[in-house]
NUTORKE-624102 format. One record per residue: residue in three letters; x negated, y negated, z of N, C-alpha, C in turn; residue number from 0. Coordinates in nm, 3 decimals, always signed. Atoms other than C-alpha are relative to their C-alpha. Layout:
// NUTORKE-624102
+------+---------+---------+---------+---------+---------+---------+---------+---------+---------+-----+
! type !    n.px !    n.py !    n.pz !   ca.px !   ca.py !   ca.pz !    c.px !    c.py !    c.pz ! seq !
+------+---------+---------+---------+---------+---------+---------+---------+---------+---------+-----+
!  ALA !       X !       Y !       Z !       X !       Y !       Z !       X !       Y !       Z ! NUM !
...
+------+---------+---------+---------+---------+---------+---------+---------+---------+---------+-----+
This chain:
// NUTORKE-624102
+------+---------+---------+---------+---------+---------+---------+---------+---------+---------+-----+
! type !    n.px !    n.py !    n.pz !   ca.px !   ca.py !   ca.pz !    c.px !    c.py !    c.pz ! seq !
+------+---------+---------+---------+---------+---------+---------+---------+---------+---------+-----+
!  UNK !  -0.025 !  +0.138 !  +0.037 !  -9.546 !  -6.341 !  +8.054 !  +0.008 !  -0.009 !  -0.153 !   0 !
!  UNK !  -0.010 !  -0.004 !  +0.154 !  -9.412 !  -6.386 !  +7.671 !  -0.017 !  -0.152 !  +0.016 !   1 !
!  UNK !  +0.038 !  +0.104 !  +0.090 !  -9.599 !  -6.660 !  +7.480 !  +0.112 !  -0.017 !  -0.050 !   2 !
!  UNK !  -0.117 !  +0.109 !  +0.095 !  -9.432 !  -6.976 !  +7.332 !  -0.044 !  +0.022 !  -0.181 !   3 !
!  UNK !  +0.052 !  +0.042 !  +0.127 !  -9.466 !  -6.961 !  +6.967 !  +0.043 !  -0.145 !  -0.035 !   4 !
!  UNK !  -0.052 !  +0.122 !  +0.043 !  -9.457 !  -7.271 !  +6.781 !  +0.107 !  +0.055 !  -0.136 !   5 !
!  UNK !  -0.103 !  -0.035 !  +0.044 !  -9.187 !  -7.367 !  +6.618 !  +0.019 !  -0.023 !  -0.199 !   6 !
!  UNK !  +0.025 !  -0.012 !  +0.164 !  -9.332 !  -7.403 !  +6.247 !  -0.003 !  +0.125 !  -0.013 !   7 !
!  UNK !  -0.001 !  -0.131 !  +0.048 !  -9.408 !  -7.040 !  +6.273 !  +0.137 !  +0.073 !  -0.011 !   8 !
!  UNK !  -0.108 !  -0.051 !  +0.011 !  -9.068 !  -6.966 !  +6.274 !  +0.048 !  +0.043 !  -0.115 !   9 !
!  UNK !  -0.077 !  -0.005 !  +0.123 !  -8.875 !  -6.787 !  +5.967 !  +0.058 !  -0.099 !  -0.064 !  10 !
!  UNK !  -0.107 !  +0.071 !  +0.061 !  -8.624 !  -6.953 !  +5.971 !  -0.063 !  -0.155 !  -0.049 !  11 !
!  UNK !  +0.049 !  +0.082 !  +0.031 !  -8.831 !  -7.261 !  +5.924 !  -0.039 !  +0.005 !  -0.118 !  12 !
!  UNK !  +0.133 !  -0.059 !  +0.133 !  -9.100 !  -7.163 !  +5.695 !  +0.092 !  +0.038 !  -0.150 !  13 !
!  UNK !  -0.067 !  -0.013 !  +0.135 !  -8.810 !  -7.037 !  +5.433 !  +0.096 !  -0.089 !  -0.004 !  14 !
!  UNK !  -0.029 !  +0.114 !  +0.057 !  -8.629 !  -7.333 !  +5.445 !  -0.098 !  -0.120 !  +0.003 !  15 !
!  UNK !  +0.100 !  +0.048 !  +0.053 !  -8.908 !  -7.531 !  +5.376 !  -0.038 !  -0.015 !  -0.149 !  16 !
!  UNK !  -0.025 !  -0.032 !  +0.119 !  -8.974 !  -7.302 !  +5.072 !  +0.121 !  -0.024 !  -0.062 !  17 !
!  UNK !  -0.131 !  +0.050 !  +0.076 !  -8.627 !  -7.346 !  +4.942 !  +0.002 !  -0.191 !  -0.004 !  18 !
!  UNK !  +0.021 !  +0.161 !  +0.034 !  -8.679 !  -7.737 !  +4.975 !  -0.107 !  -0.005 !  -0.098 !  19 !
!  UNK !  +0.101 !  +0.011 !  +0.104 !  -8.970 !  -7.672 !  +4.780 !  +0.040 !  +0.005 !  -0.136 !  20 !
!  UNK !  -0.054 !  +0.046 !  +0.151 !  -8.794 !  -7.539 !  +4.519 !  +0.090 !  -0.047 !  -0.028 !  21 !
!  UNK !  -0.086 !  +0.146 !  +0.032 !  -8.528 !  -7.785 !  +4.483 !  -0.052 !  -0.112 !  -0.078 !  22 !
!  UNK !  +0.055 !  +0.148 !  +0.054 !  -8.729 !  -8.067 !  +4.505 !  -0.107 !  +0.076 !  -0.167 !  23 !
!  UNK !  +0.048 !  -0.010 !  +0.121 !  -8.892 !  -7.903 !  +4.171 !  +0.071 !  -0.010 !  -0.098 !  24 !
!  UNK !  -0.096 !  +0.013 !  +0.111 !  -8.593 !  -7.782 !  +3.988 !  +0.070 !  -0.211 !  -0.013 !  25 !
!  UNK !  -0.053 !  +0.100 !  +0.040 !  -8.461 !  -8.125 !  +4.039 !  -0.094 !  -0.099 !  -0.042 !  26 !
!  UNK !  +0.098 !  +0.108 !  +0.064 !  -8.792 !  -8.333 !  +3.974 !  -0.040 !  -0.008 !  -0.110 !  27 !
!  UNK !  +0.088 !  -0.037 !  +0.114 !  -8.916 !  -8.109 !  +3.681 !  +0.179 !  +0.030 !  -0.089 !  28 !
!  UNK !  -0.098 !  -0.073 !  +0.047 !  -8.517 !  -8.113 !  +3.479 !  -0.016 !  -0.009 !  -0.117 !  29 !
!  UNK !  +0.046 !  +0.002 !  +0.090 !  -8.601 !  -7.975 !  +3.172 !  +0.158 !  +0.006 !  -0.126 !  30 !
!  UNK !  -0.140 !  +0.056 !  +0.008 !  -8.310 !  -8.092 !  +2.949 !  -0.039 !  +0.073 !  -0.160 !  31 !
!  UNK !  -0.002 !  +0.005 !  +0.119 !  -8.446 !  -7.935 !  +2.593 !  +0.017 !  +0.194 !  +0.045 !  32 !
!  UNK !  -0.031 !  -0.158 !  +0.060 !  -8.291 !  -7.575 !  +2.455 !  -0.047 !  +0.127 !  -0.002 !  33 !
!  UNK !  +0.128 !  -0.119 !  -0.054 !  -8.431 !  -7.254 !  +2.564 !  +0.092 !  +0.135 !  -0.080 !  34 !
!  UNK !  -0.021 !  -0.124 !  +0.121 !  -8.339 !  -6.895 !  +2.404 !  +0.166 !  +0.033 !  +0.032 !  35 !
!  UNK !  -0.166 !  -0.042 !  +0.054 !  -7.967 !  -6.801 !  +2.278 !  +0.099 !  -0.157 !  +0.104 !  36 !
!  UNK !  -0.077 !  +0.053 !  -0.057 !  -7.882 !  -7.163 !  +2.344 !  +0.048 !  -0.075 !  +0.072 !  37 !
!  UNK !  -0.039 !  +0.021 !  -0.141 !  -7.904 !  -7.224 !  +2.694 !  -0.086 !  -0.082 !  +0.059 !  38 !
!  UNK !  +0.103 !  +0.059 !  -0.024 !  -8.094 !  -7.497 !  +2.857 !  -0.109 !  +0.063 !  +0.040 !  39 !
!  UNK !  +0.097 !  -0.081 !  -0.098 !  -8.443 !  -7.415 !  +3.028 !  +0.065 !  -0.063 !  +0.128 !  40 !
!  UNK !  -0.040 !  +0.032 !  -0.125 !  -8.299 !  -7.563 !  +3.357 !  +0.118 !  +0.100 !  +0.028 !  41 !
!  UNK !  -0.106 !  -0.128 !  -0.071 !  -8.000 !  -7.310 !  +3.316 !  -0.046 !  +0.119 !  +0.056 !  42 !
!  UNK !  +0.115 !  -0.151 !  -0.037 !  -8.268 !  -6.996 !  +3.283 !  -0.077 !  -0.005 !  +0.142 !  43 !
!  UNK !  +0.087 !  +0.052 !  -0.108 !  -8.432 !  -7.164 !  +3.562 !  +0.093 !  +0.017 !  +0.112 !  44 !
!  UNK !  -0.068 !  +0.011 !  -0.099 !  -8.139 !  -7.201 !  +3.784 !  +0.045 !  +0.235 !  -0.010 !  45 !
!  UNK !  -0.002 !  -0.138 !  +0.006 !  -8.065 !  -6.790 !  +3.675 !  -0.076 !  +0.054 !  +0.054 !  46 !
!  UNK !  +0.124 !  -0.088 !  -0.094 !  -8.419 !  -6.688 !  +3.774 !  +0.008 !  -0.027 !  +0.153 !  47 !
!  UNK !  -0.006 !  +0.019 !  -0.149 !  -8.399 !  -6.870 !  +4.099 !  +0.095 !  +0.086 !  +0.080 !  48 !
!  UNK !  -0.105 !  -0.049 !  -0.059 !  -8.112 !  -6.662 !  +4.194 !  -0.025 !  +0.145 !  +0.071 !  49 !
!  UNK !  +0.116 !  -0.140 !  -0.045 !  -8.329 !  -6.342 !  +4.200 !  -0.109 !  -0.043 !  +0.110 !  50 !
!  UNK !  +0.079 !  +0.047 !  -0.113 !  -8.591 !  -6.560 !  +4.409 !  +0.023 !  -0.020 !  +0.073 !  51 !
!  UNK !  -0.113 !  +0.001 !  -0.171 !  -8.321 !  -6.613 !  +4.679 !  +0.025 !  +0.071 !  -0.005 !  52 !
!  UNK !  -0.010 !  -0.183 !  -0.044 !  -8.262 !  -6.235 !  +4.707 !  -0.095 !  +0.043 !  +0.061 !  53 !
!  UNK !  +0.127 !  -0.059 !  -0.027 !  -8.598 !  -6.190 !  +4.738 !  -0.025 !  -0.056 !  +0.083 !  54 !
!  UNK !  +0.054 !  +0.086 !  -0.102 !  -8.640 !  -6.463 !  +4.965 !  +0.098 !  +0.011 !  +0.129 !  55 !
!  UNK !  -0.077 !  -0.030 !  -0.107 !  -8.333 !  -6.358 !  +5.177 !  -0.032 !  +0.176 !  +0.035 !  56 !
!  UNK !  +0.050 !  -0.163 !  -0.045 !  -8.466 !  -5.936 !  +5.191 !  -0.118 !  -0.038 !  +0.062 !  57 !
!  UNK !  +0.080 !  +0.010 !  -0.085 !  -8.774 !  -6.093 !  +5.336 !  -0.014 !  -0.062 !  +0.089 !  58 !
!  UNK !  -0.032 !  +0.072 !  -0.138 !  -8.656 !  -6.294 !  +5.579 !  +0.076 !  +0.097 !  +0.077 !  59 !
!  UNK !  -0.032 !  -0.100 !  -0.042 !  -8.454 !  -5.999 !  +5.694 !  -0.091 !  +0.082 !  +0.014 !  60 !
!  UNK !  +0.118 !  -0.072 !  +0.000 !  -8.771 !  -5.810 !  +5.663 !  -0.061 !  -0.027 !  +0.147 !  61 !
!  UNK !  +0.101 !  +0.111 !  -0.091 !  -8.963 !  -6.072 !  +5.892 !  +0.093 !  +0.020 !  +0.136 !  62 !
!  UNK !  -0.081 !  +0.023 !  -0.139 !  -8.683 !  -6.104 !  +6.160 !  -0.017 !  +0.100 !  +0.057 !  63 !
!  UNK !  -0.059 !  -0.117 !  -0.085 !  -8.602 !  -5.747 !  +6.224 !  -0.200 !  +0.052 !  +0.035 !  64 !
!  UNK !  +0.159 !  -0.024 !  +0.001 !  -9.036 !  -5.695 !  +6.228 !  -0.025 !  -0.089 !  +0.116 !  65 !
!  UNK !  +0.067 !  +0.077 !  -0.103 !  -9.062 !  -5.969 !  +6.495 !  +0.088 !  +0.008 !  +0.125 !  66 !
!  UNK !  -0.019 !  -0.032 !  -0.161 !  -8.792 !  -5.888 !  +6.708 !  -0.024 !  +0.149 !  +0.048 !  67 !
!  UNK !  +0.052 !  -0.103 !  -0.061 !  -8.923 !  -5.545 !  +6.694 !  -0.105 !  +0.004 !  +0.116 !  68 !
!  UNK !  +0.146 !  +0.000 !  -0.098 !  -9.266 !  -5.651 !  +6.880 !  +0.079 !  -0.062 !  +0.124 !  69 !
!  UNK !  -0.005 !  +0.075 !  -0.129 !  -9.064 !  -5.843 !  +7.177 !  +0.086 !  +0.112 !  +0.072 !  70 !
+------+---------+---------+---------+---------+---------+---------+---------+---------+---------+-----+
């Protein structure tokens, strides 16, 4: 008999969640003053995030292929 999981525990949930998270920051916190060679801090910000969605899409690929291993 395979258990129901709920459906918060889900990946796919749980990391869009996080990605609403950071949204609602970059867009609450928009930092509008000059950051190095130039470039806003909200541009550097939107640059770094770009690496944090790599990272956040290799571990959701991580997570999936790990959970449909156990079923």
């Amino acid at each position: 008999m395979q258990e129901k999981s709920s459906v918060l525990k889900s990946p796919g949930i749980i990391m869009t969640i996080i990605m609403i998270l950071e949204a609602i920051l970059l867009f609450a916190w928009w930092p509008t003053s000059i950051g190095a060679f130039g470039i806003a801090k909200v541009g550097w910000l939107m640059i770094f995030m770009y690496f944090v969605w790599a990272a956040q899409c290799f571990i959701y690929i991580y997570w999936i292929e790990k959970r449909e291993g156990k079923e």
